[in-house]
C-alpha positions, 0 to 999 in steps of 0.5 A, a space after each residue: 493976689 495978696 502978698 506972702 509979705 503983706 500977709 499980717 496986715 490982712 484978716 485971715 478971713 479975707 486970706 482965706 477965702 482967696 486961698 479958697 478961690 485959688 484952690 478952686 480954679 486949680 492953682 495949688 501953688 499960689 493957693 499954697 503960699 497964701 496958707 504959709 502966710 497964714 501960718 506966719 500970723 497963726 502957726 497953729 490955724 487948722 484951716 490953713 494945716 488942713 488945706 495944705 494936708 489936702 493940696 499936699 495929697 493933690 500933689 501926690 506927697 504923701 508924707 508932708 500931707 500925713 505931717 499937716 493932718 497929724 499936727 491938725 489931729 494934735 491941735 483939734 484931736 479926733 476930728 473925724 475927717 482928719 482921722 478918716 483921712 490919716 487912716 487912709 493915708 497911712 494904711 500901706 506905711 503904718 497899718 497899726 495906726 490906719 487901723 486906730 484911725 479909722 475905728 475912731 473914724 467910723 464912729 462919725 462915717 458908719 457906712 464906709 466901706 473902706 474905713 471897715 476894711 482898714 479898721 480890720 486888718 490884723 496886726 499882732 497885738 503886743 502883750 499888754 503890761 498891766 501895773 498897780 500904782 498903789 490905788 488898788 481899785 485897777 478892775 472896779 469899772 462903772 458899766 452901763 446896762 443892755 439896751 432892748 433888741 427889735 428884729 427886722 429883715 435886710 441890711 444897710 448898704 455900705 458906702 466909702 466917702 474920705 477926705 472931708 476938710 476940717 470945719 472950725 473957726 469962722 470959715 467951713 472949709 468943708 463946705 467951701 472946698 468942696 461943695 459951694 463951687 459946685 453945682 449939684 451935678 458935680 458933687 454927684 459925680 464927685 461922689 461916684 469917681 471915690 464910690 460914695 455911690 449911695 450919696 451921689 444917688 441921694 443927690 441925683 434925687 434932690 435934682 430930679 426933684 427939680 428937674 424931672 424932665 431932665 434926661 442927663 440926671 436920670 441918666 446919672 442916677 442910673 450910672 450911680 444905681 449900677 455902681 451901687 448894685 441895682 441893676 433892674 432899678 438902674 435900667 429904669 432910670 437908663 430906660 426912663 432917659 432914653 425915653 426923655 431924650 425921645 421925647 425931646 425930638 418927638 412931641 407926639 409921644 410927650 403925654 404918654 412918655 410923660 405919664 408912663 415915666 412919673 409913675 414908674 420914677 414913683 414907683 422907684 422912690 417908694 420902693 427906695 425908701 421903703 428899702 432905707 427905712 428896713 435898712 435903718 432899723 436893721 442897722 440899729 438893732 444890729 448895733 445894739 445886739 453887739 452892744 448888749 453882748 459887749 455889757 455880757 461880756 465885760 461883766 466876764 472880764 472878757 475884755 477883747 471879746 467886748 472891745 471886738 463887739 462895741 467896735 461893731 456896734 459903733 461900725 455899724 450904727 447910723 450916725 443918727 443914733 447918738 446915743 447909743 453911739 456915745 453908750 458904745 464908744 465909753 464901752 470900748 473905753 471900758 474894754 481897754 482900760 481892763 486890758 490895761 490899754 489906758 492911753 487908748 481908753 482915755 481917747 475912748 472916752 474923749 470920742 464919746 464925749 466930743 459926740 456929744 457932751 450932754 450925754 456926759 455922765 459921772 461914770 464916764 468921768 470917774 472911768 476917764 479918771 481911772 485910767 489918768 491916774 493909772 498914767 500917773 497923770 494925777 492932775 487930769 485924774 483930780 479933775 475927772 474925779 471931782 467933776 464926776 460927783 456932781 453927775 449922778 453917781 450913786 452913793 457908793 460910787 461918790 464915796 469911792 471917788 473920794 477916796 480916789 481924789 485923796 490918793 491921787 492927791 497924796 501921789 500927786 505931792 509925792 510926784 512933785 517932790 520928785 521934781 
């Protein structure tokens, strides 16, 4: 084992993976000691943060693993397992805050059920304290426009799946921890012991692809069938294991048992996917209907009611979408920069770009730019002005960032003298 004094002459790539190694056969002290030397070569490493966080929660202190996660949430800001992870975390010591986390959360788990629930408690909210600065322009937000609806029948099943370790660097700690010391098997029932039983079904599929025959995976696929909620499709499967574990012991029933169950596992697959894609395009429509009247909405300055129907759009629209994901989160942006949210706001619009960037345009960085300097950040709002007139601004809106980048110019040498 290496040494924690020893630790610098070592890659912190090769102390990693023996952490990893360590943490998957249990041993989360020695497995602890290893990320501390980590952490005296690089005090701000979010891998060897992160899986303390995760080894701190195994050890049932909370409060030192919400420590870990919330400065991995200061160095790599919005990183969606961390946030899912705090939301879930701090619900009974900080509901206001689990409630924050788990909106921004849901952007990137839009089925989880438990990041719904945290994501709606009711907090009273604090008046809000809108001020002028002198740019005068406090209510001229940039929008975007509706998008077209389609009707379709059903509705998406939820699914709860949290604490997820971070990726970054060289090293994926996601896949490493939880995944590759596993076999098929055991992330299905993994997923079933915290109620992602739609993902351990998914996986019981993946393995009956291979292993048809296979009593025990249809046996689990109707375990996680019942903990989702279809019960006739779960007696198939439990009906279809019996019959397998028959057939083992009785070779003069294998060609009928055969054939019967092939046909009927068939007949459960089409009809699941058949179920899904009604499910999908459910769920998008859905998003965009509470997209379009969160648009209506803030056009009235109706500024709650938009926020409350972007948060639903983005609740409820498959991570797929990126798009209109990204179209919704700078609607959530907008909301709160016209109820004088601006902190808010700019992490907003900081989600919607880490979406994806190049979806980027001058509108999202003028708003950003809007709500900097409303902050008195006049650098960062400098910043997000100039870059904005190179991304597809229309003529008035150039000519108003440029009065922009001059006021906050003149504000930025007024603030300097203060100094």
């Amino acid at each position: 084992m290496t040494k924690v004094e020893s630790a610098s002459d070592s890659s912190i790539t090769e102390i990693i993976q023996e952490a990893l190694e360590l943490y998957s056969k249990g041993e989360h002290s020695r497995s602890l000691e290893l990320y501390n030397s980590i952490l005296l070569i690089d005090k701000n490493n979010v891998n060897a943060l992160y899986s303390k966080g995760v080894i701190k929660v195994h050890q049932n202190k909370i409060n030192e693993a919400i420590k870990y996660f919330e400065k991995v949430n200061f160095i790599m800001p919005n990183h969606p397992p961390t946030i899912a992870n705090l939301s879930y975390l701090l619900e009974n010591i900080s509901p206001k805050k689990a409630s924050d986390y788990a909106k921004i959360a849901l952007i990137t788990y839009p089925d989880m059920v438990e990041l719904k629930r945290i994501s709606n408690i009711k907090i009273k909210e604090l008046k809000d304290h809108i001020h002028d600065d002198g740019l005068g322009i406090q209510n001229q937000k940039l929008v975007e426009s509706p998008v077209t609806v389609e009707k379709e029948e059903e509705e998406q099943e939820e699914v709860l799946l949290i604490s997820k370790p971070v990726q970054n660097e060289d090293i994926d700690v996601l896949d490493l921890l939880t995944l590759n010391q596993k076999t098929s098997e055991e992330k299905a029932r993994e997923l079933n012991d915290i109620g992602d039983y739609i993902g351990a079904v998914k996986i019981w599929k993946e393995i009956l692809e291979r292993k048809s025959k296979s009593p025990e995976a249809w046996n689990g696929l109707s375990d996680s069938l019942q903990k989702a909620g279809y019960i006739e499709k779960a007696i198939q499967c439990k009906n279809k294991a019996k019959m397998l574990e028959a057939e083992n012991k009785s070779t003069n029933i294998e060609n009928s048992i055969k054939n019967n169950m092939e046909n009927e596992s068939e007949e459960i697959l089409y009809h699941e996917k058949i179920e899904e894609d009604l499910n999908y395009k459910e769920s998008v429509n859905t998003s965009i209907e509470w997209y379009n009247k969160g648009i209506n909405f803030l056009s009235e300055e109706k500024s709650s009611d938009a926020l409350s129907c972007f948060e639903k759009s983005i609740g409820g629209c498959p991570k797929e979408e990126k798009e209109l994901r990204v179209r919704s989160q700078n609607g959530r942006g907008d909301a709160l920069y016209q109820m004088g949210k601006y902190s808010e706001s700019i992490l907003a619009y900081h989600a919607a770009i880490s979406l994806e960037p190049s979806f980027l345009t001058g509108r999202t960085l003028y708003n950003m730019g809007q709500s900097y300097a409303f902050l008195e950040l006049y650098e960062d709002a400098l910043k997000c002005f100039e870059q904005s007139i190179g991304r597809g601004l229309e003529k008035d809106g150039i000519e108003l960032c440029k009065t922009q980048i001059n006021r906050c110019k003149l504000l930025l040498r007024e603030q300097n003298k203060r100094k």
